[in-house]
C-alpha positions in Angstrom: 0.0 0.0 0.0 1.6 3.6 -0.7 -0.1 6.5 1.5 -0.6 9.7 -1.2 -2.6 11.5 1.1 -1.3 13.4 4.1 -3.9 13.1 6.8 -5.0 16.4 8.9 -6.7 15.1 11.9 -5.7 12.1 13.6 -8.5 10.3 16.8 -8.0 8.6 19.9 -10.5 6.6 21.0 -10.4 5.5 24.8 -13.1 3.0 25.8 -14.3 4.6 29.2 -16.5 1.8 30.4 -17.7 -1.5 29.6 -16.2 -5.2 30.6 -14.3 -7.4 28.2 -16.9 -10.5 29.0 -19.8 -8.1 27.1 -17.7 -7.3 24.2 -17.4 -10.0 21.4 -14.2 -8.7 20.3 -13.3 -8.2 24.3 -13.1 -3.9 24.5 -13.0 -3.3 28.3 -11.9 -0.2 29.8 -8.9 1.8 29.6 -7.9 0.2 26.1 -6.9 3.1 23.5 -6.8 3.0 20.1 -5.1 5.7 17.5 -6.1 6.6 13.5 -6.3 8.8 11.5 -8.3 7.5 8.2 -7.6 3.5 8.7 -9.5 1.4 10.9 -7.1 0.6 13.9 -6.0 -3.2 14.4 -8.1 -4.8 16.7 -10.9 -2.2 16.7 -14.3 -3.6 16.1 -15.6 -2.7 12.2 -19.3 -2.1 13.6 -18.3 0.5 15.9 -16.0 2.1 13.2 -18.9 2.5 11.3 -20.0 4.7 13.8 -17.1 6.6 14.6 -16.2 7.2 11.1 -19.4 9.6 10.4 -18.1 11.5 13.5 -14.6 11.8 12.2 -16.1 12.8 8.8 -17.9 15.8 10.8 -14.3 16.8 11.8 -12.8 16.7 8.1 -15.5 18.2 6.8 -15.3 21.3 9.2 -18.0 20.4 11.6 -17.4 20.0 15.2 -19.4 17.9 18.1 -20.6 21.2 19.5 -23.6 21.3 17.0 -24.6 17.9 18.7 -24.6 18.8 22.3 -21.2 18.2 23.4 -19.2 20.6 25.8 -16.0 19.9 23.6 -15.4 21.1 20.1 -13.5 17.7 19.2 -14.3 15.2 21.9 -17.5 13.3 22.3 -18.6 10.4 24.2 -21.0 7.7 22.7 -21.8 3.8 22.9 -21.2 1.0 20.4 -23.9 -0.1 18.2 -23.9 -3.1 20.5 -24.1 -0.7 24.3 -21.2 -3.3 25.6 -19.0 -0.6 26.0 -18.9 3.5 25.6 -16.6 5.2 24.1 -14.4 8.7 24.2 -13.9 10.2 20.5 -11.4 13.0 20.8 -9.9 14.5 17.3 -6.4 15.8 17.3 -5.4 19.0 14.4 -2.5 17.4 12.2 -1.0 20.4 10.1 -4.1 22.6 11.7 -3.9 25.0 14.1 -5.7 24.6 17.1 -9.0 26.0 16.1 -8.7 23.5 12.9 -8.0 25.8 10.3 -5.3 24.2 7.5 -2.0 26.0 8.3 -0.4 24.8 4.9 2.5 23.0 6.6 1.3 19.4 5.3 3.2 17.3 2.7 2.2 14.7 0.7 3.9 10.7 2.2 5.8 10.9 -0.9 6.9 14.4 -0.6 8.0 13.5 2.8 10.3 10.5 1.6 12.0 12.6 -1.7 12.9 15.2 0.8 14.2 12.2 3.2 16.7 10.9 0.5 18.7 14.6 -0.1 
């Protein structure tokens, strides 16, 4: 796979409850996982489903504030299962910290031409 893209926003998502036993890939509190486009290895597809619209928000320009949330780029919501609950929180890449572009962003294969002078 060769990357062409260079991302802008990258998520954490921290489980923040739920038990492993109620999970039927076995999410439990405290695991985190990091992305920015991909779906992270052991994450379950179902709840990425989920997630992804959310970070989509975030690319678009949108922010969780215009669905309740205190936080412009952090949310909490449950899988499409309710085993466990979930903290969304979307970092600027090449943004500044009110997400506005701040030009600074290569392309992958930019980055390794510049690596080989």
């Amino acid at each position: 796979m060769r990357r062409w893209m260079a991302e802008d926003w990258e998520f954490d998502v921290l489980v923040i409850s739920g038990e492993a036993r109620h999970c039927r890939l076995g999410l439990e509190e405290g695991d985190r996982f990091t992305f920015q486009y991909e779906c992270p290895g052991g994450f379950c597809p179902k709840a990425m489903i989920e997630l992804y619209t959310w970070c989509e928000v975030v690319r678009c320009g949108g922010d969780f504030t215009h669905r309740g949330c205190k936080e412009k780029y952090e949310m909490e919501l449950p899988c499409p299962c309710h085993s466990v609950h979930f903290r969304l929180m979307a970092k600027p890449i090449n943004r500044d910290e009110n997400g506005d572009y701040n030009g600074k962003s290569e392309r992958p294969e930019e980055k390794k031409r510049h690596r080989k002078k």
